[in-house]
PQR file of N, CA, C, O and H, with PARSE charges and radii, in Angstrom:
ATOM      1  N   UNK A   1     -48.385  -1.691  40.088 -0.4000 1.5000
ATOM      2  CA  UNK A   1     -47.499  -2.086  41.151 -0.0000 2.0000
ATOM      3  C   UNK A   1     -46.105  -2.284  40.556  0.5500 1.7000
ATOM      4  O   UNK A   1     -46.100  -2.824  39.450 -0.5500 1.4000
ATOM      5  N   UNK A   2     -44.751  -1.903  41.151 -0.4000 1.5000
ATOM      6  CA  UNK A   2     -43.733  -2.050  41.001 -0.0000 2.0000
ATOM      7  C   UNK A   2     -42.793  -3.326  41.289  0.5500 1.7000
ATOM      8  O   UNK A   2     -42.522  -3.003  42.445 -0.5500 1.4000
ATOM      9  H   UNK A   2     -44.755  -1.464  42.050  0.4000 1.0000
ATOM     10  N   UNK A   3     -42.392  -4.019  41.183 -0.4000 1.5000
ATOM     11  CA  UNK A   3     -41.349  -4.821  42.170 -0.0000 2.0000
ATOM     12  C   UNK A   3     -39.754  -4.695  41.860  0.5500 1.7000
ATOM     13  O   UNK A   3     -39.378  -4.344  40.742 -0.5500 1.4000
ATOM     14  H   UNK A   3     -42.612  -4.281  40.243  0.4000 1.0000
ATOM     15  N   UNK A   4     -39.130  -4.901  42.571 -0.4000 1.5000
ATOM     16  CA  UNK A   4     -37.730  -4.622  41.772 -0.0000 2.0000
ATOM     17  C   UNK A   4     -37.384  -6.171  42.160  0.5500 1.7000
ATOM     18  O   UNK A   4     -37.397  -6.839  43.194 -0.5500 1.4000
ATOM     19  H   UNK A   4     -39.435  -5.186  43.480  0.4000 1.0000
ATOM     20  N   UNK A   5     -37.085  -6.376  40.859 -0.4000 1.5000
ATOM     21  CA  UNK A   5     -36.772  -7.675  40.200 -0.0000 2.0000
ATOM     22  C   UNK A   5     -34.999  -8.003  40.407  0.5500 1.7000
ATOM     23  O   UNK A   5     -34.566  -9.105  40.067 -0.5500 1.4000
ATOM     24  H   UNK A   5     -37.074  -5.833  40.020  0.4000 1.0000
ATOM     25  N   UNK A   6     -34.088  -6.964  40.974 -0.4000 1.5000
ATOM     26  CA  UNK A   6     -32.558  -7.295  40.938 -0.0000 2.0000
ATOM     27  C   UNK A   6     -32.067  -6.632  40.435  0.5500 1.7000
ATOM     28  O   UNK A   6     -32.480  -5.494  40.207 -0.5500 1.4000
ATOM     29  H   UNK A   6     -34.440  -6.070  41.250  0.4000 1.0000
ATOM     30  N   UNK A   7     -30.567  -7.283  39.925 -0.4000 1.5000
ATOM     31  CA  UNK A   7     -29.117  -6.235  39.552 -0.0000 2.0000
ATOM     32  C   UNK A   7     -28.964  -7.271  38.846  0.5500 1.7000
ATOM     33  O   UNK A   7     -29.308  -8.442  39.010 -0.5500 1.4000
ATOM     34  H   UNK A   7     -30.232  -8.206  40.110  0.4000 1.0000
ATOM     35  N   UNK A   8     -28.207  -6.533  37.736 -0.4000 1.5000
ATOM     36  CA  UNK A   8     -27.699  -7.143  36.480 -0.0000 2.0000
ATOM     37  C   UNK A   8     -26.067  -6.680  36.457  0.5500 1.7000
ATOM     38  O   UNK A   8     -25.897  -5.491  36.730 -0.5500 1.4000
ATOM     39  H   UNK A   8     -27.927  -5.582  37.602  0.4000 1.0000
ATOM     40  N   UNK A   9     -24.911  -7.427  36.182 -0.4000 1.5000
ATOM     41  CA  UNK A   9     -23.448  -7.033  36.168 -0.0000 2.0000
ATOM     42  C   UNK A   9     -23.356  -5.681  36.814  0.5500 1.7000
ATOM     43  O   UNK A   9     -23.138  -4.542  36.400 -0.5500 1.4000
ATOM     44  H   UNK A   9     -25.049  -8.392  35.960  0.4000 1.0000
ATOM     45  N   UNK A  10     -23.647  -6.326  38.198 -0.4000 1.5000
ATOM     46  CA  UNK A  10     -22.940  -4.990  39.204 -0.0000 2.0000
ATOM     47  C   UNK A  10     -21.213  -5.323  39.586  0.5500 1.7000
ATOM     48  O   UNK A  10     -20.674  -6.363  39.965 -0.5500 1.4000
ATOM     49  H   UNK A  10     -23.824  -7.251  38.535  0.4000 1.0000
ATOM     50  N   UNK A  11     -20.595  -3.802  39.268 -0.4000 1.5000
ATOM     51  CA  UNK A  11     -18.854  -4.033  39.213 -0.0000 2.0000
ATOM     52  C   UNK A  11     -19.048  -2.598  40.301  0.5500 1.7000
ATOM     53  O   UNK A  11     -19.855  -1.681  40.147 -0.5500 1.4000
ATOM     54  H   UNK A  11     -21.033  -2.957  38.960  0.4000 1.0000
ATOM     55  N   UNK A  12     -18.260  -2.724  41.163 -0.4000 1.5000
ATOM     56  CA  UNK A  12     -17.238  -2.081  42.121 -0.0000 2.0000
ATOM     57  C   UNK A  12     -15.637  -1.704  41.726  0.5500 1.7000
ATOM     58  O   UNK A  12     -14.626  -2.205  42.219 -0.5500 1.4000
ATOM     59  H   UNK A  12     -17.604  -3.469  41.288  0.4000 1.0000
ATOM     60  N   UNK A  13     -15.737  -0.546  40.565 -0.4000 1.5000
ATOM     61  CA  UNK A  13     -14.602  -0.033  40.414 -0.0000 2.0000
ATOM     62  C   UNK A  13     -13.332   0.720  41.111  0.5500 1.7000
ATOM     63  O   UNK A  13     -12.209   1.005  40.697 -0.5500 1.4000
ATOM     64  H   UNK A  13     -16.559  -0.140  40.164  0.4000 1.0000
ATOM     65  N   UNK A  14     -14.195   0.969  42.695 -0.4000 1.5000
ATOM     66  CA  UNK A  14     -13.138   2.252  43.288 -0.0000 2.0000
ATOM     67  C   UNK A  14     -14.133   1.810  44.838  0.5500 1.7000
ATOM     68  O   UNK A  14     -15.258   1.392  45.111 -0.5500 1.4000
ATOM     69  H   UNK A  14     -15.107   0.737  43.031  0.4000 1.0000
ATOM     70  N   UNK A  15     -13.236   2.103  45.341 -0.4000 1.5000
ATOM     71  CA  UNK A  15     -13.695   2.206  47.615 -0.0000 2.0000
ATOM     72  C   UNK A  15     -14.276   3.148  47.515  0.5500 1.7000
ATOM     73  O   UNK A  15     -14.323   3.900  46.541 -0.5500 1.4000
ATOM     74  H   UNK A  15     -12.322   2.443  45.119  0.4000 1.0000
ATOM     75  N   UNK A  16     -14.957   3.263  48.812 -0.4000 1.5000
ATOM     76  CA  UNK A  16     -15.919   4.548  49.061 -0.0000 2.0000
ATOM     77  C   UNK A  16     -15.145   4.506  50.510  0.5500 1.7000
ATOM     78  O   UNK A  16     -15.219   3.464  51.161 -0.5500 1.4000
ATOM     79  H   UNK A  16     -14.919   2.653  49.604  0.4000 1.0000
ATOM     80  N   UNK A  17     -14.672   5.217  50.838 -0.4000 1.5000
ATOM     81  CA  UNK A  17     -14.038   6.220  52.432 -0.0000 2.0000
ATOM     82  C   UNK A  17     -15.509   6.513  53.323  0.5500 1.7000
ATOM     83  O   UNK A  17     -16.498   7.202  53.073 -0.5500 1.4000
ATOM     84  H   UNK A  17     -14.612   6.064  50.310  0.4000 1.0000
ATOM     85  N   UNK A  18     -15.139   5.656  54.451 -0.4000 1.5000
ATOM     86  CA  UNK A  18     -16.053   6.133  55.608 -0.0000 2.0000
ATOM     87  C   UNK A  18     -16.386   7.798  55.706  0.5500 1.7000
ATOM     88  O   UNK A  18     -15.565   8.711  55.796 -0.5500 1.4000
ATOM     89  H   UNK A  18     -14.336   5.096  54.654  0.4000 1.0000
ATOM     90  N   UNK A  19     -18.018   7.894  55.654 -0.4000 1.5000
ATOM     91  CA  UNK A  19     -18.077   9.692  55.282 -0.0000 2.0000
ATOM     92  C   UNK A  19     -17.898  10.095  54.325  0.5500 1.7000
ATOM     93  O   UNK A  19     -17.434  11.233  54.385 -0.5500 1.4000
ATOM     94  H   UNK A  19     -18.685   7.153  55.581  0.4000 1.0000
ATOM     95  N   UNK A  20     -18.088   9.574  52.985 -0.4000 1.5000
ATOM     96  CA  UNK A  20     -17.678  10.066  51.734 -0.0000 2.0000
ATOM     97  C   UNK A  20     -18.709  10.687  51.324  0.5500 1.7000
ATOM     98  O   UNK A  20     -19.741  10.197  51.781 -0.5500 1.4000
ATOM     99  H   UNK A  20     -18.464   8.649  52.936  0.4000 1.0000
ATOM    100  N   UNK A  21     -18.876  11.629  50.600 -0.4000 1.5000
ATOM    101  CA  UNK A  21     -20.232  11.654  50.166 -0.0000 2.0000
ATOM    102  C   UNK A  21     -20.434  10.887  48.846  0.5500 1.7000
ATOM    103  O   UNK A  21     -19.529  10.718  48.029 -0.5500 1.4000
ATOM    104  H   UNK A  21     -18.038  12.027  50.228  0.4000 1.0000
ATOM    105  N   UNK A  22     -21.629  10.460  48.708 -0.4000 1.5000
ATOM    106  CA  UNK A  22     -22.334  10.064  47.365 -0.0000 2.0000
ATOM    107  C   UNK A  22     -23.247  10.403  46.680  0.5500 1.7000
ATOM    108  O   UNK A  22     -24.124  10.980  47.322 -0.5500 1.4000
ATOM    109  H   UNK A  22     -22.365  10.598  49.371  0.4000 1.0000
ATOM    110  N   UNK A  23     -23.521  10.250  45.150 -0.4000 1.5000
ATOM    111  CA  UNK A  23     -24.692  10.373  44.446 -0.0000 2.0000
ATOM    112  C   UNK A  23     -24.560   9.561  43.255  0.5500 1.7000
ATOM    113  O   UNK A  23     -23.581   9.233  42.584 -0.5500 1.4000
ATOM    114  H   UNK A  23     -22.809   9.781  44.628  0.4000 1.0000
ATOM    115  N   UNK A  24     -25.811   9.321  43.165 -0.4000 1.5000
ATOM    116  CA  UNK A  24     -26.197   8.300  42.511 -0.0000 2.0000
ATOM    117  C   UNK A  24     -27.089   8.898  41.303  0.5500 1.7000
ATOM    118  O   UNK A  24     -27.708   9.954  41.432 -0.5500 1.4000
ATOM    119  H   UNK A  24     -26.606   9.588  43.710  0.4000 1.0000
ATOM    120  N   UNK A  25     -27.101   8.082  40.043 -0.4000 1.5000
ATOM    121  CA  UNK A  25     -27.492   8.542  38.504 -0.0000 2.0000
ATOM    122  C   UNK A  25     -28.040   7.452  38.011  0.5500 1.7000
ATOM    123  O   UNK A  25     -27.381   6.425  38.177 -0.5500 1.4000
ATOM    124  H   UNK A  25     -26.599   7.224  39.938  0.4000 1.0000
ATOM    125  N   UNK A  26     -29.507   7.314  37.201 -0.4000 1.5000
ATOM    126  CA  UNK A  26     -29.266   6.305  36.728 -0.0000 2.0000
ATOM    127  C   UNK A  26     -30.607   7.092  35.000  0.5500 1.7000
ATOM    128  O   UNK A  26     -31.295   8.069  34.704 -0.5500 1.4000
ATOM    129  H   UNK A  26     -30.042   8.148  37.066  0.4000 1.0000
ATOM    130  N   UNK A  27     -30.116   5.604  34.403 -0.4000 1.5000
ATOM    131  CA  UNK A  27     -30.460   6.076  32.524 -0.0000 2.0000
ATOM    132  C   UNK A  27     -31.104   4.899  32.449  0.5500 1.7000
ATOM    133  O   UNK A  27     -30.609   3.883  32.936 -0.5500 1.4000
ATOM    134  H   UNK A  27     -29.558   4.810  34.644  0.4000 1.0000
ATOM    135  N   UNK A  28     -32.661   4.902  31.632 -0.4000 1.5000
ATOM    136  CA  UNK A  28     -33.010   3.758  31.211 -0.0000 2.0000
ATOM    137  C   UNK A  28     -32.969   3.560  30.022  0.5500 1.7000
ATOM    138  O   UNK A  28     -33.398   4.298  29.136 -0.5500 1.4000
ATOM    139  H   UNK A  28     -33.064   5.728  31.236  0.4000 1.0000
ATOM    140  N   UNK A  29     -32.054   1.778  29.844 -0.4000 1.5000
ATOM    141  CA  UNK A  29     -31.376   1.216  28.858 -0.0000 2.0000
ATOM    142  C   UNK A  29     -32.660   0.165  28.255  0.5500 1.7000
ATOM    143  O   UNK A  29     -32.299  -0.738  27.500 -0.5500 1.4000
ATOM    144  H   UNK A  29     -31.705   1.179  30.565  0.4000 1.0000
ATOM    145  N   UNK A  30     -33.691   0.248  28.487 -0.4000 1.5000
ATOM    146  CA  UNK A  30     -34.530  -0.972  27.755 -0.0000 2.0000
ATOM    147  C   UNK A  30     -36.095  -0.933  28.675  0.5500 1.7000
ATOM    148  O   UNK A  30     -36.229  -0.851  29.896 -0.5500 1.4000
ATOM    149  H   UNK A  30     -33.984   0.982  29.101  0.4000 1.0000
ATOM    150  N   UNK A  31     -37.222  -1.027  27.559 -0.4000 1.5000
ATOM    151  CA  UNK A  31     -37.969  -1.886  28.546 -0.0000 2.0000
ATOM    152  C   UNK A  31     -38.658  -3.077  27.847  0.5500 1.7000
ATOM    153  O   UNK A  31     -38.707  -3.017  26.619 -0.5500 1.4000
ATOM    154  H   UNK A  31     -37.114  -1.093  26.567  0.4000 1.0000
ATOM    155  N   UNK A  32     -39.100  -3.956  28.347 -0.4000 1.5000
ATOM    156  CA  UNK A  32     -39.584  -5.125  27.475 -0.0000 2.0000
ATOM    157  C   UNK A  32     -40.780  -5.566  28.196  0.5500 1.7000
ATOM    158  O   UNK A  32     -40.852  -5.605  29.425 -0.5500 1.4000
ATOM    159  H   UNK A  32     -39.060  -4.005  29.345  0.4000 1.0000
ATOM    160  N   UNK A  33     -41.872  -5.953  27.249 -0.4000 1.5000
ATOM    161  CA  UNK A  33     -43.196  -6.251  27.171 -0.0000 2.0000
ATOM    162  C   UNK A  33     -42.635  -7.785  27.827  0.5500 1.7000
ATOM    163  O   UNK A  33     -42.055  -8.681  27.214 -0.5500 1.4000
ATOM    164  H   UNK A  33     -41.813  -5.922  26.251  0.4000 1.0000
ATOM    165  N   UNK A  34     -42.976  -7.745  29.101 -0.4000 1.5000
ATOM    166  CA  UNK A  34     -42.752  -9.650  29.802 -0.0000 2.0000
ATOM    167  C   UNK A  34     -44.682 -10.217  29.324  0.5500 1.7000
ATOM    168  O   UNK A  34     -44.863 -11.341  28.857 -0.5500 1.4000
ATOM    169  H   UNK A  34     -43.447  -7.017  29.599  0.4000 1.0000
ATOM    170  N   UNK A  35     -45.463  -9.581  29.471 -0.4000 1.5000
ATOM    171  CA  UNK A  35     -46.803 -10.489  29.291 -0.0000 2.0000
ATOM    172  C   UNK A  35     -47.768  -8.966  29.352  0.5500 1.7000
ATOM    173  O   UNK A  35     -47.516  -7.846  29.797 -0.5500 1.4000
ATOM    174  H   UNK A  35     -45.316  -8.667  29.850  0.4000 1.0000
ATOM    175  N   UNK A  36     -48.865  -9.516  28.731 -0.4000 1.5000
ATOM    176  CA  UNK A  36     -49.663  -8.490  28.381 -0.0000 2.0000
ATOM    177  C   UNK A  36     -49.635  -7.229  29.631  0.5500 1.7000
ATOM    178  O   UNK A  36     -49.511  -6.065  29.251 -0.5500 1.4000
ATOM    179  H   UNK A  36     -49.070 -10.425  28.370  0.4000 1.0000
ATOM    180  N   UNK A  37     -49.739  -7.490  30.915 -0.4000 1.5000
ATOM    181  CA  UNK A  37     -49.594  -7.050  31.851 -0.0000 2.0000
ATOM    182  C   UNK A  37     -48.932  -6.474  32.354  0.5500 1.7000
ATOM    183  O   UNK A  37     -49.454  -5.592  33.035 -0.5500 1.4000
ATOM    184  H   UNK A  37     -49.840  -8.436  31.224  0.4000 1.0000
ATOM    185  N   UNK A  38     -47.254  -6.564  32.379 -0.4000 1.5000
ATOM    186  CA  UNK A  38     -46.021  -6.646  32.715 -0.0000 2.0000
ATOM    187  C   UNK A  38     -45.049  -6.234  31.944  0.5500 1.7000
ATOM    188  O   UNK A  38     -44.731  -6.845  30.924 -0.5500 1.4000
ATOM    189  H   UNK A  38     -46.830  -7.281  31.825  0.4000 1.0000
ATOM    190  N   UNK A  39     -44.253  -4.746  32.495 -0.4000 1.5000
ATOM    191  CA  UNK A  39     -42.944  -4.522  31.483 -0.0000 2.0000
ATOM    192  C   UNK A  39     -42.147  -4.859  32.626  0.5500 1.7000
ATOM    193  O   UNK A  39     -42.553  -5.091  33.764 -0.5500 1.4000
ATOM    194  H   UNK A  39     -44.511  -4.249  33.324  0.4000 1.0000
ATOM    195  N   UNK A  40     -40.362  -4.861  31.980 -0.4000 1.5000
ATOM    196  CA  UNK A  40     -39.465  -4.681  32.397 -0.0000 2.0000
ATOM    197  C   UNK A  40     -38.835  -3.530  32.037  0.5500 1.7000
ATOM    198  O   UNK A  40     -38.818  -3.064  30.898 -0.5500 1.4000
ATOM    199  H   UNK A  40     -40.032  -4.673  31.055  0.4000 1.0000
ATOM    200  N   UNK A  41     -38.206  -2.971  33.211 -0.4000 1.5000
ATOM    201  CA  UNK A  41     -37.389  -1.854  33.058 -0.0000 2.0000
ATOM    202  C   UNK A  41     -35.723  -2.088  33.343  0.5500 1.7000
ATOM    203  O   UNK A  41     -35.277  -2.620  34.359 -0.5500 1.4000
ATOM    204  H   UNK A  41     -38.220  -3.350  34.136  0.4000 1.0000
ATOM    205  N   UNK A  42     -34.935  -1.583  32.247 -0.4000 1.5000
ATOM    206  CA  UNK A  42     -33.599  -2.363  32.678 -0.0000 2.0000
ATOM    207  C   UNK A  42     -32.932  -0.641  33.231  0.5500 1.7000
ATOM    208  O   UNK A  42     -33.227   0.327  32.529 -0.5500 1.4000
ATOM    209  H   UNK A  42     -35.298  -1.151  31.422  0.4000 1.0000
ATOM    210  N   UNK A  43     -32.441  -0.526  33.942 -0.4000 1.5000
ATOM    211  CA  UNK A  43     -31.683   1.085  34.077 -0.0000 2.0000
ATOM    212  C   UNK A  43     -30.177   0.687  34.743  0.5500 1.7000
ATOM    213  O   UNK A  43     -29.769   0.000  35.679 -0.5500 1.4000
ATOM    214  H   UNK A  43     -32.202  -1.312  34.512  0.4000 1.0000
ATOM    215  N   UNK A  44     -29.620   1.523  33.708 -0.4000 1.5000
ATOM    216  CA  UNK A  44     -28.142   1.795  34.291 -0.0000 2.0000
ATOM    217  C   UNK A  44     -27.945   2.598  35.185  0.5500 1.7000
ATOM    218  O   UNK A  44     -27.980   3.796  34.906 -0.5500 1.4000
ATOM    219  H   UNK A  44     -29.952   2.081  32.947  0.4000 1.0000
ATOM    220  N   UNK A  45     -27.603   2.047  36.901 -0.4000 1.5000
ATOM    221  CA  UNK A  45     -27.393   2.783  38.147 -0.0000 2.0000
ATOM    222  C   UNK A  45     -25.868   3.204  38.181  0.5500 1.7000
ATOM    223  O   UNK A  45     -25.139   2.213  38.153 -0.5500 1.4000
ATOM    224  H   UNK A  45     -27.575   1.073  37.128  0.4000 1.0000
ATOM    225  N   UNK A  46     -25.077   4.615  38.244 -0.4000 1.5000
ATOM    226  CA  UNK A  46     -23.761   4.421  38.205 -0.0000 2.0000
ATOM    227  C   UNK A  46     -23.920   5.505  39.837  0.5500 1.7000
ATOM    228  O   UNK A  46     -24.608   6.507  40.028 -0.5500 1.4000
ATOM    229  H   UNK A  46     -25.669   5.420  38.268  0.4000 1.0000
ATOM    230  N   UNK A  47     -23.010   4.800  40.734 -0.4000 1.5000
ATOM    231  CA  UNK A  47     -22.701   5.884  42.163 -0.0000 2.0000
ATOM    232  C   UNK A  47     -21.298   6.512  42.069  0.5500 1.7000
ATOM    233  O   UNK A  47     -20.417   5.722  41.730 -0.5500 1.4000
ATOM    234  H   UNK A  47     -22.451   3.986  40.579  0.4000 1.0000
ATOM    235  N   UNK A  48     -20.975   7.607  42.273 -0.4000 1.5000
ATOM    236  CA  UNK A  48     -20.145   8.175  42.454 -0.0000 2.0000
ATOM    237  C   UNK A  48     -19.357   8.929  43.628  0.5500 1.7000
ATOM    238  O   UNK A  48     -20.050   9.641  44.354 -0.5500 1.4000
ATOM    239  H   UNK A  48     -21.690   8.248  42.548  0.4000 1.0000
ATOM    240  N   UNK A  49     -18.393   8.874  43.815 -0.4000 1.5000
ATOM    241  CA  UNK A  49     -17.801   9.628  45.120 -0.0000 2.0000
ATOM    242  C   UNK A  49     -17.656  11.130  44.894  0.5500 1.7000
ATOM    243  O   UNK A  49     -17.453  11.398  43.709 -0.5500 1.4000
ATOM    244  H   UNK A  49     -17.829   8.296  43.225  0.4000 1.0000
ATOM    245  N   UNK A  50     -17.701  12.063  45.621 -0.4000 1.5000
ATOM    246  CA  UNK A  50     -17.319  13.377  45.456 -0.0000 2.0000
ATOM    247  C   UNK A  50     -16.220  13.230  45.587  0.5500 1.7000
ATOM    248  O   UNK A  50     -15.697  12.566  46.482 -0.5500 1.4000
ATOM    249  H   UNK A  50     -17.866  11.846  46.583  0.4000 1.0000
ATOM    250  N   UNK A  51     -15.337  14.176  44.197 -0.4000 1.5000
ATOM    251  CA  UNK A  51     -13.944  13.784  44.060 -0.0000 2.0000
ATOM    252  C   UNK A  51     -13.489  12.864  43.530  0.5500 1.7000
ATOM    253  O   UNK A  51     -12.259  12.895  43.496 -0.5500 1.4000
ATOM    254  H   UNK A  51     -15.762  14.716  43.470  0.4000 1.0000
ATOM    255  N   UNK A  52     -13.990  11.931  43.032 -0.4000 1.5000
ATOM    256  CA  UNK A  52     -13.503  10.185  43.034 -0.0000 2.0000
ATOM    257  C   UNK A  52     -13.425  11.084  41.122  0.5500 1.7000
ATOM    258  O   UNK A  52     -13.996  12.046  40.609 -0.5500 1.4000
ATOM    259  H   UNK A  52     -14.989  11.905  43.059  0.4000 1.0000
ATOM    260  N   UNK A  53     -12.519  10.192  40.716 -0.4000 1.5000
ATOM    261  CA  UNK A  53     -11.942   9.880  39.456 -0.0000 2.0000
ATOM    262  C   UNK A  53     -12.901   8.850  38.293  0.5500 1.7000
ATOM    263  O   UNK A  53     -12.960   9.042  37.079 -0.5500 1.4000
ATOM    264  H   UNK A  53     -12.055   9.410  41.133  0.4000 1.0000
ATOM    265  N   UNK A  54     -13.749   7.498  39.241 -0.4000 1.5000
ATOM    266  CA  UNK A  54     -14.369   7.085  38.700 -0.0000 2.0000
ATOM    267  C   UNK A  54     -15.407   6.476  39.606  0.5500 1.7000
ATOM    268  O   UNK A  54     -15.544   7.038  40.693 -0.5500 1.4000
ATOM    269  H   UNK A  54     -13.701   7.342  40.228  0.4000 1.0000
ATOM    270  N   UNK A  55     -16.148   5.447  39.360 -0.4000 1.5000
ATOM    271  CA  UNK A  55     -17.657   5.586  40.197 -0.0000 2.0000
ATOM    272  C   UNK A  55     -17.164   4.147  40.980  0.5500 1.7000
ATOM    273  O   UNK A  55     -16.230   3.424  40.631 -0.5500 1.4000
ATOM    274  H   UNK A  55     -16.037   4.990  38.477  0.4000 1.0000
ATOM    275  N   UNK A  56     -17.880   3.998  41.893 -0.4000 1.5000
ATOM    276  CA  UNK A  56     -17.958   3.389  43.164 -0.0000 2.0000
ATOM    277  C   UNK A  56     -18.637   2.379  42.552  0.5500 1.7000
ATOM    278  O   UNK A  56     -18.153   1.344  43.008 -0.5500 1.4000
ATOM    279  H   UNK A  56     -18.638   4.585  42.176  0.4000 1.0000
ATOM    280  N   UNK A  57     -19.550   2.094  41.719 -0.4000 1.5000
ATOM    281  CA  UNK A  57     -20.365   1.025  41.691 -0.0000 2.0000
ATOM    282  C   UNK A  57     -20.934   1.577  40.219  0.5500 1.7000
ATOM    283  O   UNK A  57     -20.783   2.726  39.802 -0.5500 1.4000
ATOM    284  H   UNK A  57     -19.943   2.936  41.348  0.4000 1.0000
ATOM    285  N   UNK A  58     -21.455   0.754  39.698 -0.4000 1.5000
ATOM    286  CA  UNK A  58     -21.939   0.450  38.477 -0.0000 2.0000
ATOM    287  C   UNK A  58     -23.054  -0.816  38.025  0.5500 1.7000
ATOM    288  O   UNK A  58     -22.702  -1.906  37.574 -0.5500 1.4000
ATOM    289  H   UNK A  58     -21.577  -0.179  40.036  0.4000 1.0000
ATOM    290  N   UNK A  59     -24.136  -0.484  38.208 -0.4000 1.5000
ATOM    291  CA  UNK A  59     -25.106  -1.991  38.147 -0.0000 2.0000
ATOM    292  C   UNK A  59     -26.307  -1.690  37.371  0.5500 1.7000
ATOM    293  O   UNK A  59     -26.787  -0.561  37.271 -0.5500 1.4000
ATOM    294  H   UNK A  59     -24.421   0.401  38.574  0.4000 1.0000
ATOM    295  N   UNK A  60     -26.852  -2.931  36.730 -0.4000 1.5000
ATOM    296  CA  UNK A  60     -28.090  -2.524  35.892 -0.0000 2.0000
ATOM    297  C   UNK A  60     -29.193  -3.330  36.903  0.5500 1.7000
ATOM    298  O   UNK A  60     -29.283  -4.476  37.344 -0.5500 1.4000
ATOM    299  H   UNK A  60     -26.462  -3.848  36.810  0.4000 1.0000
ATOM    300  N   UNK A  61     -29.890  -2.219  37.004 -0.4000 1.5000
ATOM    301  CA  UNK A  61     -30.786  -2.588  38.130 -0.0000 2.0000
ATOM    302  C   UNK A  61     -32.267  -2.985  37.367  0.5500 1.7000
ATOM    303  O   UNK A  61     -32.660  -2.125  36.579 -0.5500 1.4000
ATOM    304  H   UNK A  61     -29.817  -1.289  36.646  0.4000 1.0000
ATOM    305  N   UNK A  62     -33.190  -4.288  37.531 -0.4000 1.5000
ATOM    306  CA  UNK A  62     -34.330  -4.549  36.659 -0.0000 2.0000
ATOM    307  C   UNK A  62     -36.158  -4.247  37.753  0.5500 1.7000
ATOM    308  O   UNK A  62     -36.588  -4.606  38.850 -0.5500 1.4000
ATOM    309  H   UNK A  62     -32.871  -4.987  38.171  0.4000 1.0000
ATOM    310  N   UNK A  63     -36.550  -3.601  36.854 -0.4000 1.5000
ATOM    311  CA  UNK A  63     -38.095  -3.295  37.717 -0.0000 2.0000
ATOM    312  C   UNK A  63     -39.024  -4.161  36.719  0.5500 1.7000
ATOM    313  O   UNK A  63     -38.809  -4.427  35.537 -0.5500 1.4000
ATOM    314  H   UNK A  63     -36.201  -3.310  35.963  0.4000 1.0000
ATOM    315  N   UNK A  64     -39.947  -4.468  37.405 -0.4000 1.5000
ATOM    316  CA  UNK A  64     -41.135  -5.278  36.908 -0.0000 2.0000
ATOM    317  C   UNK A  64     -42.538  -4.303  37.148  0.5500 1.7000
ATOM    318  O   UNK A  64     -42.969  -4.259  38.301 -0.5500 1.4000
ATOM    319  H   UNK A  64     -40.121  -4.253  38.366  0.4000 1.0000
ATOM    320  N   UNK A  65     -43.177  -3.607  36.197 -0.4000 1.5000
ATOM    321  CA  UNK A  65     -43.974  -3.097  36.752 -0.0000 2.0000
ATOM    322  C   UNK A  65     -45.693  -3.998  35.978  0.5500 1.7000
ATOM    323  O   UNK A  65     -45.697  -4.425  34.824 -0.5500 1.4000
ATOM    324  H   UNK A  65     -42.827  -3.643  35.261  0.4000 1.0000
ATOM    325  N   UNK A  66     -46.804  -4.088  36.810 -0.4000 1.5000
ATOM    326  CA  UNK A  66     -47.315  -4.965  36.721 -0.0000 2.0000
ATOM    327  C   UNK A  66     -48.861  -3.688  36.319  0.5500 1.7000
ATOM    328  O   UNK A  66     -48.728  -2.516  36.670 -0.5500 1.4000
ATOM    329  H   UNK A  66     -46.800  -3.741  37.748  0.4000 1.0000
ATOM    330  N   UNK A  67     -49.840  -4.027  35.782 -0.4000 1.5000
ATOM    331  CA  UNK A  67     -50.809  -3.041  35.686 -0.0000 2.0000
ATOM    332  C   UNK A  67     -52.273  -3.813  35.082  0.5500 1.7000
ATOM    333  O   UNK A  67     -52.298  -5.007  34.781 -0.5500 1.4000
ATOM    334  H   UNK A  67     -49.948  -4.980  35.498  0.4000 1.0000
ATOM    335  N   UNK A  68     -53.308  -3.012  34.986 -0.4000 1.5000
ATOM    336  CA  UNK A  68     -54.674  -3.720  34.678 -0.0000 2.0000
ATOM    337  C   UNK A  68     -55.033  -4.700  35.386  0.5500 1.7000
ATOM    338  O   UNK A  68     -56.102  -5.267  35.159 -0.5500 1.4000
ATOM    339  H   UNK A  68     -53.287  -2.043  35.230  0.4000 1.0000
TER
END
C-alpha cells in the first residue's frame, strides 16, 4: 500500500497563465527504511510551463509505502 505522506520545501518560482499548458517531472532523491515494513520515498517534483524560462513549482514530494 502507498500513502503519500506530503511536500517537502515546495517554492513557486514563476505564475502559470490561465490555459497554460503544463508538465510535470519528477527524480527520486532518497529512500529510507522507516521500520521493517515501511520505506520512504523522497522525489523531486519540478512543473513547468510551455515556454516558461523556469518552472512553476518545485517540491519534494514524500511516499510511504507499507508491505508484508
Amino acid at each position: 500500500m502507498g500513502v503519500n505522506y506530503g511536500l517537502d520545501k515546495v517554492r513557486f518560482p514563476a505564475p502559470v497563465l490561465v490555459n497554460a499548458k503544463l508538465r510535470a517531472r519528477h527524480r527520486l532523491v532518497g529512500a529510507d527504511l522507516k521500520d521493517p515494513n515501511t520505506i520512504q520515498l523522497k522525489r523531486q517534483v519540478t512543473i513547468e510551463v510551455e515556454g516558461g524560462e523556469k518552472p512553476v513549482c518545485v517540491a519534494e514530494s514524500l511516499v510511504r509505502l507499507m508491505y508484508g
